[in-house]
C-alpha positions as CSV (number, residue, x, y, z in Angstrom):
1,X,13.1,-5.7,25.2
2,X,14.7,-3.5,22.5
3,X,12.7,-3.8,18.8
4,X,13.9,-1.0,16.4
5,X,11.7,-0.9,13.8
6,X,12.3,0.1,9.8
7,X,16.0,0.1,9.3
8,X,17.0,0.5,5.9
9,X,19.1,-2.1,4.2
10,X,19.7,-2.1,0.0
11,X,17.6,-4.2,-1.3
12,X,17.0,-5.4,-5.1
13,X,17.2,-3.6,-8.3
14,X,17.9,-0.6,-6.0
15,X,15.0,-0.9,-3.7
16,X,14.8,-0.8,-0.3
17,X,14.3,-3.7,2.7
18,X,12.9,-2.2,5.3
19,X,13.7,-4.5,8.7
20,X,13.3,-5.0,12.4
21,X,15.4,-6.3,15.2
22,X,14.1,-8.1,18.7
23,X,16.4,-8.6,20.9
24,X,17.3,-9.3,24.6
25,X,19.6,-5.8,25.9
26,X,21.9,-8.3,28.1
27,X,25.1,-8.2,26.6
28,X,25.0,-11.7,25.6
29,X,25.0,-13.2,22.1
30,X,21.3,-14.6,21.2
31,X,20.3,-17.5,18.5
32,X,18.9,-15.4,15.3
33,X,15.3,-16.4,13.6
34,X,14.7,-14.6,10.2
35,X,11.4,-14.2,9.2
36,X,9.7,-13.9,5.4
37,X,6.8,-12.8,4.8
38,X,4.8,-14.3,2.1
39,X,2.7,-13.0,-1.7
40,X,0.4,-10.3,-0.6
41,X,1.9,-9.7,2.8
42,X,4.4,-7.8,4.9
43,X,6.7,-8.1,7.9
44,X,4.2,-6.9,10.3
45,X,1.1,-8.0,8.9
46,X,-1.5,-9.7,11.5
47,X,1.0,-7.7,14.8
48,X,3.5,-9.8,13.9
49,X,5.7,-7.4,16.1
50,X,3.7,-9.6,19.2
51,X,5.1,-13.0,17.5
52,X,8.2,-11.5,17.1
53,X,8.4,-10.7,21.4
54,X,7.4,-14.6,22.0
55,X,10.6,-15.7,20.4
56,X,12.7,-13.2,22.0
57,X,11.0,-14.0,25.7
58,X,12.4,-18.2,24.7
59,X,16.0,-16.3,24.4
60,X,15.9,-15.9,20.3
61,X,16.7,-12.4,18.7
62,X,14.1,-12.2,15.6
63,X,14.6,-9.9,12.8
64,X,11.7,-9.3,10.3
65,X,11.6,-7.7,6.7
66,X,9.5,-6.2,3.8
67,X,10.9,-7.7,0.6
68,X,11.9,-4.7,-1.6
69,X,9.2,-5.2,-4.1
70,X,6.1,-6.5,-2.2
71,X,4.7,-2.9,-2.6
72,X,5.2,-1.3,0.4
73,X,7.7,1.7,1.2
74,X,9.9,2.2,4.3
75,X,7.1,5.4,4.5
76,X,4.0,2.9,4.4
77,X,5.6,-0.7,5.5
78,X,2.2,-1.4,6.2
79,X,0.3,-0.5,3.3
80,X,0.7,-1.2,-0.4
81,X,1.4,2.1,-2.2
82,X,3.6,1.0,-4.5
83,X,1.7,-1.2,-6.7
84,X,4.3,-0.5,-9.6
85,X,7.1,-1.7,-7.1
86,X,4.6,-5.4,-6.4
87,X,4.0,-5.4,-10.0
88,X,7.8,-6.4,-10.7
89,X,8.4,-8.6,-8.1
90,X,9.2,-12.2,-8.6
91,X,11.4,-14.6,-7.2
92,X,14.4,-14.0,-8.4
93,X,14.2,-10.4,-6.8
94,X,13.3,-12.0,-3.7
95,X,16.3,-14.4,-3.5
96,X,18.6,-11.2,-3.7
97,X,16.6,-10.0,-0.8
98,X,16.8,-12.5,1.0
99,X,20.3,-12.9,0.4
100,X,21.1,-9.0,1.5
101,X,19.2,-9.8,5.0
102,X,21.3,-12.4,5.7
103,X,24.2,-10.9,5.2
104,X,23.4,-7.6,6.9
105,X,22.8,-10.3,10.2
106,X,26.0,-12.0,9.7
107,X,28.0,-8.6,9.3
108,X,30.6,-8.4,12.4
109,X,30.4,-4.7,11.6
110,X,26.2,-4.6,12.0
111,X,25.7,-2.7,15.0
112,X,23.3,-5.3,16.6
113,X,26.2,-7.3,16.6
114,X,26.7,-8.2,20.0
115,X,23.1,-9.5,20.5
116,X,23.1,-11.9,17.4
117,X,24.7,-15.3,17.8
118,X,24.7,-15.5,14.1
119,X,26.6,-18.6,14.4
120,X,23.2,-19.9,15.1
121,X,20.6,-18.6,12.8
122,X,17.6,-20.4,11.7
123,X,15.0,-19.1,9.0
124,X,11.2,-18.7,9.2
125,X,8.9,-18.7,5.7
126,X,5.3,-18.1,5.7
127,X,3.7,-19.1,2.2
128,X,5.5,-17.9,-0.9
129,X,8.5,-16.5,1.6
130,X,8.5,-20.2,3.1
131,X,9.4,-21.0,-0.6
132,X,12.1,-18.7,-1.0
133,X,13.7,-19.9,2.4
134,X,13.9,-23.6,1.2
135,X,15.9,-22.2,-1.6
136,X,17.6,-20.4,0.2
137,X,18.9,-22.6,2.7
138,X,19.5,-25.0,-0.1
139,X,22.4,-22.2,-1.1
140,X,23.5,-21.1,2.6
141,X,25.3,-22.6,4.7
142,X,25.1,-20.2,7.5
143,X,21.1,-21.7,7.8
144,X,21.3,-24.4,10.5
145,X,17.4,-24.6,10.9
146,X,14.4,-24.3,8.9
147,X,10.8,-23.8,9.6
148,X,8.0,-23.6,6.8
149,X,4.5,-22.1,7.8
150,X,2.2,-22.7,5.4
151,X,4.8,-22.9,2.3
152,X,4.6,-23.6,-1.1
153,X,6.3,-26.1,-3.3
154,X,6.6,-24.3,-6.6
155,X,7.4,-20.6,-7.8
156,X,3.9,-20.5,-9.8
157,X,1.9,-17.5,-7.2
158,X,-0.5,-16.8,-8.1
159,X,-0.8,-18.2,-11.8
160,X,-0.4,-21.2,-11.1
161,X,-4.1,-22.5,-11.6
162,X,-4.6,-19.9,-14.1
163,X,-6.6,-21.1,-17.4
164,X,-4.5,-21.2,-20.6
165,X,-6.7,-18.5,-22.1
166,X,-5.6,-15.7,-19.0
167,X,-2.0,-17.0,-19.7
168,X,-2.1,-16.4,-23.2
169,X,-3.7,-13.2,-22.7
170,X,-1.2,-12.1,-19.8
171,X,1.7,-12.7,-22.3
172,X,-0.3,-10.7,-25.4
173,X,-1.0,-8.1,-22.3
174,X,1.7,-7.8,-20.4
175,X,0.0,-7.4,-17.6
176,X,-2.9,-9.6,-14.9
177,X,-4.8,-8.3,-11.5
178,X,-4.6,-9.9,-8.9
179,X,-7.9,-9.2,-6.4
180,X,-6.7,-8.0,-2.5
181,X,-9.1,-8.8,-0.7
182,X,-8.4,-7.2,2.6
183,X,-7.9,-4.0,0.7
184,X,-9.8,-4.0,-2.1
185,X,-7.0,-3.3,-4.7
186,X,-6.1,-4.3,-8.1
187,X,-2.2,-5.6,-7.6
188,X,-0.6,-5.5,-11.0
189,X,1.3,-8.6,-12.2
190,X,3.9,-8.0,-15.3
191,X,4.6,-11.0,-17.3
192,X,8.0,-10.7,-16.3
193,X,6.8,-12.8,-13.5
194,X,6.2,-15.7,-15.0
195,X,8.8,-15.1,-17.1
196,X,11.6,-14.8,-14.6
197,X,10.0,-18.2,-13.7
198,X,10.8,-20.0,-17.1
199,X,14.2,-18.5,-17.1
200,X,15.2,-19.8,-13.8
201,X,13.2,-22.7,-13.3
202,X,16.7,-25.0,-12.0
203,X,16.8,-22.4,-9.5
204,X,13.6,-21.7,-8.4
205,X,12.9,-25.7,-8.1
206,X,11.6,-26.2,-4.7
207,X,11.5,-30.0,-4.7
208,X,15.3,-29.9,-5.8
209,X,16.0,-27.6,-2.9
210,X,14.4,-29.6,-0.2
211,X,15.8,-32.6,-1.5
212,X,19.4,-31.5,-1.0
213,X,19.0,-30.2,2.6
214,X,20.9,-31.2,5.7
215,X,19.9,-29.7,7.9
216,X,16.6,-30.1,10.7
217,X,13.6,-29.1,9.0
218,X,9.9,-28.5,10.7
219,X,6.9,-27.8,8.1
220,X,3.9,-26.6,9.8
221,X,0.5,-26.6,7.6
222,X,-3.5,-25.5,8.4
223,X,-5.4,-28.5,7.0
224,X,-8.0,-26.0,6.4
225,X,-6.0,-24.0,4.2
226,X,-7.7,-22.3,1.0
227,X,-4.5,-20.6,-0.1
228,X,-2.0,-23.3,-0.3
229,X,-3.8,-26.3,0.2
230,X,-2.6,-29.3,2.4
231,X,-1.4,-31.5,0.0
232,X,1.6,-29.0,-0.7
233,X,2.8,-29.5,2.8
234,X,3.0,-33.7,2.0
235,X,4.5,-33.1,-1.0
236,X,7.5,-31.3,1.1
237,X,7.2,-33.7,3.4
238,X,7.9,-36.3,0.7
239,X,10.7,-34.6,-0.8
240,X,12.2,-34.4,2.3
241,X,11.1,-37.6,4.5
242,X,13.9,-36.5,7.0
243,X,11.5,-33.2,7.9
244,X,9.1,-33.1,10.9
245,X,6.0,-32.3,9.8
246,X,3.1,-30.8,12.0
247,X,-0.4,-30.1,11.0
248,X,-3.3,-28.4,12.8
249,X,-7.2,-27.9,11.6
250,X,-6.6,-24.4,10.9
251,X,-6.6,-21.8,7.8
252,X,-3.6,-20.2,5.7
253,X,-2.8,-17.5,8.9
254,X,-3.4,-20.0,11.2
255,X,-6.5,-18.3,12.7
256,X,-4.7,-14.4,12.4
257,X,-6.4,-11.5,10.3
258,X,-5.1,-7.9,9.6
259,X,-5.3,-5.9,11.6
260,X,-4.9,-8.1,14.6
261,X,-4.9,-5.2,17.6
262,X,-4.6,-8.0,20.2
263,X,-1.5,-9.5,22.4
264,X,-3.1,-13.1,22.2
265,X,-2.9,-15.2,19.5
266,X,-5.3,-16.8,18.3
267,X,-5.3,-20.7,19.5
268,X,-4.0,-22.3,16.1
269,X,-1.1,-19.8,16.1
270,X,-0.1,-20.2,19.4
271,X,-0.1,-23.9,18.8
272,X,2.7,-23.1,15.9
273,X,4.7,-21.4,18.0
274,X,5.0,-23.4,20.7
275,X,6.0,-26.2,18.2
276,X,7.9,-23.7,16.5
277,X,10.2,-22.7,19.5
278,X,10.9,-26.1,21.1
279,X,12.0,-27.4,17.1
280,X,14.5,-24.4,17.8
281,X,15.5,-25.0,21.2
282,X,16.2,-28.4,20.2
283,X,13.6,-30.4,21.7
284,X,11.0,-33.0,20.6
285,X,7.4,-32.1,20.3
């Protein structure tokens, strides 16, 4: 099973993607899944590179990528070491990301060619990237499935519950923290965040995006989960009553952490997988 890790693709405002390809080495054409990461995270976050193999063992080629400002270099994919990079991301950025990805798969002249089926290419979010591919597929034709994990249903990470007081004072500022957990760092958020929000908010609008789809659509949501809670996954599903949705008593990673040194899964994320891959292969649940 070839995976060639880190190619280098432009990206936004001049910054790189850095991206992986799964694939099958037997001369025949295979159905493509895109992956996106979500806020805080990163293409291989939690061995995603293990995930990535299952869908290439069911006959899928799977191709995974760092957006360009999540804070992470091609020389660190998985650590954030450019903070200044995560500082000015926002959606917008993201979209073009997105965009560039997709077109690098459905290049005739991409020299993974002649493994990709591109004809056939679905699209995988997790959180805030589960977000960004509704509204991308609401633009893109070339989508002909879409899977949510987790997802959002408005641009507003992370501020969206924030008081008026830290919004007033991110504006007089310029700048908010945001708390990593895992790592302990202080990730920067410009105002331009927000404001790239307010400028775009037709094109960031989730609801609007979901709405217009035509194609099959499989939400998956932890009813356990802190991050995005449940209720976001409902409102999709209302928005969109011609969507499958599928819930499991599990949290936002559905039961992963990072690092996760381990082949298996954890049981919640093997559950999402399994109902991920037959949604792809066509078949009911």
């Amino acid at each position: 099973m070839p995976q060639v890790k880190n190619i280098i693709i432009a990206g936004a405002a001049g910054k790189p993607v850095a991206l992986d390809i799964f694939y099958t080495a037997n001369h025949q054409a295979q159905p493509v899944v895109v992956y996106a990461h979500g806020f805080n995270g990163f293409k291989d976050w939690g061995n995603f590179d293990s995930i990535a193999r299952r869908f290439v063992q069911q006959g899928f080629a799977m191709v995974k990528f760092n957006f360009s400002h999540n804070g992470t270099t091609p020389q660190t994919p998985e650590d954030f070491t450019d903070l200044e990079a995560f500082g000015h991301n926002n959606c917008s950025i993201q979209l073009v990301d997105l965009q560039r990805v997709m077109d690098w798969v459905a290049d005739p002249q991409n020299p993974y060619a002649l493994h990709m089926a591109t004809h056939n290419t679905s699209l995988i979010g997790h959180s805030m990237g589960g977000g960004m591919a509704i509204l991308h597929a609401a633009t893109d034709s070339r989508i002909k499935k879409l899977i949510t994990w987790a997802a959002i249903s408005e641009c507003k990470t992370p501020w969206g519950n924030w008081p008026p007081q830290k919004m007033a004072e991110w504006q007089q500022t310029g700048i908010q923290y945001y708390a990593n957990s895992r790592t302990r760092q202080q990730m920067p958020l410009y105002y331009q965040l927000y404001a790239d929000y307010v400028q775009n908010e037709v094109r960031l609008n989730i609801q609007q995006a979901i709405s217009s789809l035509h194609i099959p659509i499989l939400i998956c949501h932890g009813s356990n989960d802190a991050a995005v809670p449940i209720e976001k996954a409902y409102q999709l599903k209302a928005w969109q009553p011609a969507a499958e949705l599928f819930t499991l008593p599990t949290d936002h990673v559905f039961g992963r952490k990072h690092p996760w040194p381990e082949e298996v899964l954890p049981e919640a994320m093997e559950e999402v997988l399994e109902v991920s891959i037959r949604f792809l292969k066509g078949s009911a649940r």
